[in-house]
Structures are given as C-alpha cells and as structure tokens.
N, C-alpha and C positions, 0 to 999 in steps of 0.2 A: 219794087218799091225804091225810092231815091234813097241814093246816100244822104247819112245827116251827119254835121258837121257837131262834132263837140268841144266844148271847151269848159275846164272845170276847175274851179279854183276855191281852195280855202283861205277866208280875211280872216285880218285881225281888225275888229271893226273898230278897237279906240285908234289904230294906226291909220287906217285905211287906206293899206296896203296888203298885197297879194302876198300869201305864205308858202303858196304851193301851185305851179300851175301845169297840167297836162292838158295836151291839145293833141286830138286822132281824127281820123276816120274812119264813119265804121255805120253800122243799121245798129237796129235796138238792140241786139243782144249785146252788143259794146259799152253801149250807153248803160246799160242795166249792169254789167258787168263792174265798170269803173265806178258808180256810184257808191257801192259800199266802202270805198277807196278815204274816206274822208270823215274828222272829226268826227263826233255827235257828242251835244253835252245833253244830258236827262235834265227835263223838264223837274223838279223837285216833287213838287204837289200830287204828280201822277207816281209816283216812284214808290206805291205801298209793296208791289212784287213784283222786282223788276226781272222781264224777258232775258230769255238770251241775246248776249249781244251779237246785232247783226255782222256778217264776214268780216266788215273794214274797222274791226273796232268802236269802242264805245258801247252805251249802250240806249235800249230806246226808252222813250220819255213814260210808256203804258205797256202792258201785256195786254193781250187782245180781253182775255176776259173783264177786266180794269175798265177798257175801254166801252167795250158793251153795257156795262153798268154807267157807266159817265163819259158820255164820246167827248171826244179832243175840240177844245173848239175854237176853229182856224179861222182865220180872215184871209183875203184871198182881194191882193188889190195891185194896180198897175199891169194888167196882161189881158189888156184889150188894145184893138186902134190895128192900125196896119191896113191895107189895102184889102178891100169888100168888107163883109162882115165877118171881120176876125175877132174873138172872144174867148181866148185860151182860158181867162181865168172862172166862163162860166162854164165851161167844159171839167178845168179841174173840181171847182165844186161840185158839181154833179156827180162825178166819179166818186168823189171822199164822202160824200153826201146818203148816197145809195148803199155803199158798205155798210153802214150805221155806226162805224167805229169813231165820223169824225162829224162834230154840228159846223159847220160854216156858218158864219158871222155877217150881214150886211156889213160890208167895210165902207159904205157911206162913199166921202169924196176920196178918188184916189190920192196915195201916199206918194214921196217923191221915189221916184224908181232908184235913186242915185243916195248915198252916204246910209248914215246910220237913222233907223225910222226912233220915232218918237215915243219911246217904250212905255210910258207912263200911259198915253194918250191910249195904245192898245188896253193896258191893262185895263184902264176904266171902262172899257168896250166889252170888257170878258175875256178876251182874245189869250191864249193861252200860246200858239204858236202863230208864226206871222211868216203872209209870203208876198214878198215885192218882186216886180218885173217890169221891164218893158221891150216894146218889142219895137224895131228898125228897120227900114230896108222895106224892098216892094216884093223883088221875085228876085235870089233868095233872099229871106227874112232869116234877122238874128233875132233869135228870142233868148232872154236872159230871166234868168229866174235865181231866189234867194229865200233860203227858209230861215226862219229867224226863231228863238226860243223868249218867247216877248218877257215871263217871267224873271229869265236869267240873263236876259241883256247880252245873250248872246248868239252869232250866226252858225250853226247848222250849217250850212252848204250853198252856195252858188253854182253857177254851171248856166251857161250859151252854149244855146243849139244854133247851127246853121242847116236851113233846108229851104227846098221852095215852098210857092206858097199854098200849093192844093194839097201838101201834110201839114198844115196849123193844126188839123184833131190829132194826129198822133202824136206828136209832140206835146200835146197837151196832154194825154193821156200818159205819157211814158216820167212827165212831169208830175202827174200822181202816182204813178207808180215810185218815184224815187221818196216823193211826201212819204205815202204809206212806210215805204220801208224801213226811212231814218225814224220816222215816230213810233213805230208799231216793232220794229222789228224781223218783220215777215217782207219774203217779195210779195210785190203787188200783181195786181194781174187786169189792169187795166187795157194793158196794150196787146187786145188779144180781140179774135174774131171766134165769132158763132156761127156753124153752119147748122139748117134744121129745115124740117120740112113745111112750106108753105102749104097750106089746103083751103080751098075755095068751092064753092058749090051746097049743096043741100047734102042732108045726112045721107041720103040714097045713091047720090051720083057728085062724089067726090072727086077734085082735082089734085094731086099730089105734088108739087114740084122741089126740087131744090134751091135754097135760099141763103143768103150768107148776109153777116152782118156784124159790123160792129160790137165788142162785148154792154154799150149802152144805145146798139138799139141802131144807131146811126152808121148810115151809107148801107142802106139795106138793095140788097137787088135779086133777081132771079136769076138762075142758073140753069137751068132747064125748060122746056116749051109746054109740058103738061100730058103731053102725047101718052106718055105709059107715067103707070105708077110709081113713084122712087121709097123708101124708107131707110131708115139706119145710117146716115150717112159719120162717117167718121174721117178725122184729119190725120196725113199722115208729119207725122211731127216733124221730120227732116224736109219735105219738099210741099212743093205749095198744090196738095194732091189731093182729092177726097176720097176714099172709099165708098159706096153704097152697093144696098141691092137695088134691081130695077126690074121693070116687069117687062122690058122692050121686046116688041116682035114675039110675046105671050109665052117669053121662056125666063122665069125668074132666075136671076143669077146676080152675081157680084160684079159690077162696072168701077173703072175710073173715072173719076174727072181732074183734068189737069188745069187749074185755075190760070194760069197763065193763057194758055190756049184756048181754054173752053172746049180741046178734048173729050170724047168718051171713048173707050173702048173697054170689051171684057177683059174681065181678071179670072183667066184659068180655062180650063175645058175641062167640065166634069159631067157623067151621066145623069146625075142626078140634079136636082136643082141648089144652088150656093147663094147663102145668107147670112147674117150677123156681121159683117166683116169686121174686122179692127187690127190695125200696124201692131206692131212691136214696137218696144221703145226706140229703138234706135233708128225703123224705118225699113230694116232688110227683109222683113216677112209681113207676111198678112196672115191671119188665122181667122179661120171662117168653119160654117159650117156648110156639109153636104147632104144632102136625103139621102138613106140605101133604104129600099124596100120600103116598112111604114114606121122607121126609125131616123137618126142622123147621126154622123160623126165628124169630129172635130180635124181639120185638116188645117198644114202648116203649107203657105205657098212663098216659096222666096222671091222676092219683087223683082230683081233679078236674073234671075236664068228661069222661071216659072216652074223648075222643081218642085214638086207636091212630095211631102209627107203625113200620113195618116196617124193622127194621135192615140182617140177612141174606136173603139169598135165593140162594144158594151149591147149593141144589139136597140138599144134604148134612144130615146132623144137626148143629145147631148147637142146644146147651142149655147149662145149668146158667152164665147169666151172672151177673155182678157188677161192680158199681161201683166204680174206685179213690175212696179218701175225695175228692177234690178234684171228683170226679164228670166227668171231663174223658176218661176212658180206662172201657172194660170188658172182661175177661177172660173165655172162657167156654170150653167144649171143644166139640172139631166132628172127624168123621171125611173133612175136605173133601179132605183129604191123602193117604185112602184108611187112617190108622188113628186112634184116638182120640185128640188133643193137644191141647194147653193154645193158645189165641189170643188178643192182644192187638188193639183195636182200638178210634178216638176213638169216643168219645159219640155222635155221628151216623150212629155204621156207616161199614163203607170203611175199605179200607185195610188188614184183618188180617195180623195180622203172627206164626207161631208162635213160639213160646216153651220148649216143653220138647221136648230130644232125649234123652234117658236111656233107659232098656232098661224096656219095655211100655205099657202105655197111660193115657193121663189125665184125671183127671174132677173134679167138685165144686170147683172153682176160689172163693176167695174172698178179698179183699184185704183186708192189714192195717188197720186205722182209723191206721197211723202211714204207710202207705202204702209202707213201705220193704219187704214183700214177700209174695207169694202162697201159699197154703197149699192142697192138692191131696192130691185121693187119689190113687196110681199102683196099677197089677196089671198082672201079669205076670208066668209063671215060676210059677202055684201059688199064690204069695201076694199080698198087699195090702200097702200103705206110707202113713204117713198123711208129708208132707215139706213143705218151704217152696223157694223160691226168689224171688230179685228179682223185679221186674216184665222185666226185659230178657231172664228165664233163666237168668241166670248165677247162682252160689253154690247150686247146687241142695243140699238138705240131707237125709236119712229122718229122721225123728223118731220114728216107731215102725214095726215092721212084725208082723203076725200071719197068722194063716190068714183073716180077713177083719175089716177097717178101712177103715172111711171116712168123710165128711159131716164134714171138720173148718170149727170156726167160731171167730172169735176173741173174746177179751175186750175189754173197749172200749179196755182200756188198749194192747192188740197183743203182750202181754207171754206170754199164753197162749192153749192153746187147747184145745178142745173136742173129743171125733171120740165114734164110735161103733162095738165093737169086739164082734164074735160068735166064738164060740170052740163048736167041736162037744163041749165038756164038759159033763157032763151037770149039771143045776142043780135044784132041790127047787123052781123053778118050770117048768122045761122038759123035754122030751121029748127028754134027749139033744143039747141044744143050750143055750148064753143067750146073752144080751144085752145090754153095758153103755156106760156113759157113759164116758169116760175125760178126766182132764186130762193137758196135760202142758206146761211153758215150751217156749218158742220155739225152745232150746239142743239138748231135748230131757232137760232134766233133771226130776225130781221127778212120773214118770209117776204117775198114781192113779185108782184107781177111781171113781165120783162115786156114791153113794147113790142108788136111787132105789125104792121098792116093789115095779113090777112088771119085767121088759125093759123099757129101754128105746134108742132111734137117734133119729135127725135133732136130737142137740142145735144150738139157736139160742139164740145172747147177747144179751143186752139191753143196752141204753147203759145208763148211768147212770140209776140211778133218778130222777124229776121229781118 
C-alpha cells in the first residue's frame, strides 16, 4: 500500500489562522494514530450522557447509544472533482451512513472549500456537524478535509492527505474513520478489509474460493482458482497473511496465503487433519486444531520456527479456538461435557472452565478486540442464533436468530460484527437456497445485508488497515 502524506492542523476559525501544525509520513495507522491528537468541542444538543473522552482530549458530541436513538446528522460537501471519477465525499457518506450512528444530509450546492462555512445556512438544513473539503492535484492528490460543529460555530479538526490517485477510497474511508471517532468517541473501522468465502454453483456441487474485500463491499476480488474447497479463512493482524483450511490434493489442513504474493503454502505437518486456524494477537502463533482418533485437540504453532505445542488432550472434540486480545486466556468449543459448549482456558492449556448454559449447543467462539465479550454461534430447537456474552458467561445476549447463522467476527473496533446467514429462499443465483454476509452492532441494532457478487460465509475482519 502507498505511503500517505499527512498533514493536520488546528484553526482558529474567527482568525483564520493555523494553531497547531504537525506534518509525517506514515500508512493508516499513523494517520489514526495522530487524529486523537486535536481539540474537539461537544456538540451541546447531543451532550444528555457524554462518552468517554476520546485519547486526544475533549470530548465527543454523542455516546453511541444517544446516537442509535437519534444519528448525528452530517452534511458531507466539497470532496468530489479530481481526475476520473473521484467522489470521497460519497464514499464518506456511505461509510457514516451504514453504521446507523450518523443520517447524512443532501448538502445541495457545494460549500466554499476555503474560510469559515456559513453556519446559520447549515443549521437551517438540520445539519448538526459539517464537513468541508477539496481536493487538488492529478497523481498525487491533496485531499484536505474539515470537520466543523455547525451548532457551536466551531472547527473540530482539519487535516490533508497526500497520496496517489488509485487510494482516493481509502482516504476516504480513514476520513470517516477520523468523523466517527471525534463525534462518537470510539475508533472507527472503516479502513479495514473482509476476507470470506465466495461460493458459486447449485446446492449439490458447490464452488468454494477465497475472497477479499473492502469493509463496504468494494474492490472485491478472488483469491483462489476453486480447484479444492477453502473455509475459515482468518487474517493475520501483524502481516498481510491469511490463514485457512483447504481441502487441496484431498488432505484437509491449514494453508497460508500471503496477499502480497498470492502464495500458498501449508501450515504445519500433522497426522491428523488441521482446521479452525486463527493468529494470536500479536501474529507469533497460530492456534488450530488437529484430529486424533474420532476426537480433536487444540495445538499452538509458532509462525515462526513452526514449533507445535499441544494444549488439549480431553479425548473429546475440542475446536474452533481463540485468543482474548491480551492473549493470556482462549476460548474454544468442546463436547468434553458430552454436548457442544463454549470453554474458557489460560494460554498454556489447563484449567478449562465452561462458560455457556442456555438452551442448545455452541460453537465458532471468538473474542472481542475490547475483550469485554465473546461472540458465538448457538442451535438448537430448529434454529440458529448468532449472541454475545462476557468472558465469565454471564450477560448472555441473541443478536439475531434465523433458520441458519453463523461464523460471527468482530470489527477491530468491538463495536460490530460480522456472521453469515443462509435462508432456504430461493435467490437468481441459487437453487432454491442463498447465502449472505450480514452486519450487525453489538446491541443488536442496525442488522444489514453486506454486498458481495456471488454467496457468500466465513466473513473475517481485518485490523486496521497498515
């Protein structure tokens, strides 16, 4: 990915002059980094319970449940033009749009990209925050953006990007993530990709491949040729890596894929067959599981020197584990109880301890990146439930239930999540059945379909884009 140029400055808009300016180079996580770096005044009107204030001081204008009950509503004008079809600012709408936290505004004729906007003229529009831009230049392009508190008659934040021009989407995307953040509070998680599995074909003779995309959908492409089956695919958070299993050459196991290259190779050499993969936080291990006999156990591979250590040995099926963010605890499902449940246990194995009692059985365990709780598929009764609960058990929640849901994953931020939902309706690409991606917050609010070309399941989130 190209370096992007930053530059970020706080006005004084009755002066209009610069208060503060830092200029780097750097990828997103810089960018994301420096943003909490700067003023923020609270919106009044949304201020009934105000959040924690975000890293850089100040605080934001809504708490997210605030804003689920009444989204923020922005205007979004001056960040279009530039060589081809470039349109950052209907990109950022979409992004704010889709959350549900923010209603975007027709901002009608663009505003002047330049001084102070005409705050009265917003307010009568509804417009409660306001973001002006423009953009210059061919190949690279400066895009300048400014968030404005149209109530308070005051600017929020500025900041020019420099980059070429085939990233105008992710700059627009890291430009709602910075939105989100100063209003909301929370990091964003706009500028982040989905890898998941594409399937094409009739219910009987299914095509499996891997698939990556955009977190709204765009710059979608294949990864694989279709040749064998793929599932589970997971990202490794430190390198630009996939995990999955695959069914190549009719010996199911755990592959890489190295995005850069479009690499595969295996991950590990085990007797038995190896599945569920998922990194560690940090990226040094992969934890998966193995067949022994007509059971499985949970094995730690270091990415690294390809050291195996063996966690479980329970005799039972023990799969689909996961690392708490601090990497100190993992959660996985195991029938060691004699039905399918949710177990918690440290890093070195030992010790398992269950975790979910509620009515049927449970799987695909995976823990929030804020660590405060697990996200699982349950069935049972006919149907499927995609739910959350603590790490202890307690507060169990369903988030959605259908005739079949499952494989949820969260966004980096913890704030949402991902699943994958089949419904026996017939679809103009299936045989009497499909297959979709779904979002939905953590609350269970703002359920939505995710776009993707053909079927698809097994969404996986990416961190932050680097």
């Amino acid at each position: 990915m190209p370096d992007i140029k930053v530059k970020t400055r706080i006005w004084d808009p009755s002066a209009e002059r610069p208060l503060l300016r830092r200029g780097f180079l750097a990828g997103s996580a810089g960018l994301l980094a420096a943003a909490p770096a700067f003023a923020q005044a609270p919106l009044a009107p949304h201020a009934a319970a105000p959040a924690a204030a975000p890293a850089g001081g100040g605080e934001p204008i809504i708490d997210v449940q605030g804003a689920q009950r009444n989204p923020i509503p922005i205007a979004v004008t001056g960040l279009s033009g530039g060589p081809g079809a470039i349109d950052i600012g209907s990109v950022v709408n979409a992004d704010l749009g889709r959350c549900g936290l923010f209603r975007p505004l027709d901002s009608g004729a663009a505003a002047p990209p330049a001084g102070t906007p005409d705050f009265n003229m917003w307010k009568a529009s509804g417009a409660h925050a306001l973001v002006t831009g423009q953009i210059t230049g061919t190949d690279p392009l400066r895009v300048e953006f400014r968030l404005w508190d149209v109530l308070q008659g005051t600017q929020i934040q500025g900041t020019a990007y420099t980059t070429s021009v085939a990233n105008w989407r992710r700059i627009s995307h890291i430009i709602a993530d910075v939105i989100y953040e100063r209003l909301i509070g929370e990091k964003g998680y706009f500028d982040t990709r989905i890898v998941y599995v594409a399937t094409t074909g009739s219910r009987a003779n299914q095509t499996k491949r891997l698939a990556i995309m955009d977190q709204d959908s765009a710059n979608n492409r294949i990864l694989t040729n279709g040749e064998w089956m793929v599932l589970t695919p997971r990202f490794n958070p430190v390198r630009d890596q996939i995990a999955f299993m695959s069914y190549a050459n009719d010996r199911p196991r755990v592959y890489l894929f190295d995005l850069s290259s479009g690499r595969q190779s295996a991950f590990g050499e085990f007797e038995g067959m190896s599945f569920a993969p998922r990194f560690s936080p940090d990226g040094s291990a992969c934890i998966l599981s193995v067949t022994h006999g007509g059971g499985s156990d949970i094995m730690v591979v270091d990415t690294a020197s390809h050291a195996i250590h063996q966690l479980t040995s329970s005799g039972s099926i023990d799969t689909s584990p996961c690392y708490s963010p601090d990497a100190t605890q993992i959660v996985f499902n195991s029938d060691r109880g004699g039905d399918q449940q949710l177990y918690v246990m440290g890093a070195g194995g030992g010790g398992a301890k269950r975790i979910s009692f509620g009515h049927g059985q449970y799987a695909t365990p995976v823990w929030s990146p804020r660590g405060d709780l697990i996200a699982y598929t349950r069935f049972g009764g006919g149907s499927f439930a995609i739910g959350v609960m603590a790490p202890d058990g307690t507060g169990e929640r369903i988030l959605s239930e259908s005739f079949l849901v499952e494989g949820p994953t969260f966004a980096p931020n913890g704030r949402v999540l991902m699943f994958a939902r089949e419904t026996p309706a017939r679809d103009n690409r299936g045989d009497g059945w499909s297959q979709h991606i779904v979002s939905i917050d953590i609350t269970g609010f703002n359920e939505r379909q995710v776009p993707t070309p053909t079927f698809g399941s097994d969404p996986a989130w990416s961190p932050l884009n680097a």
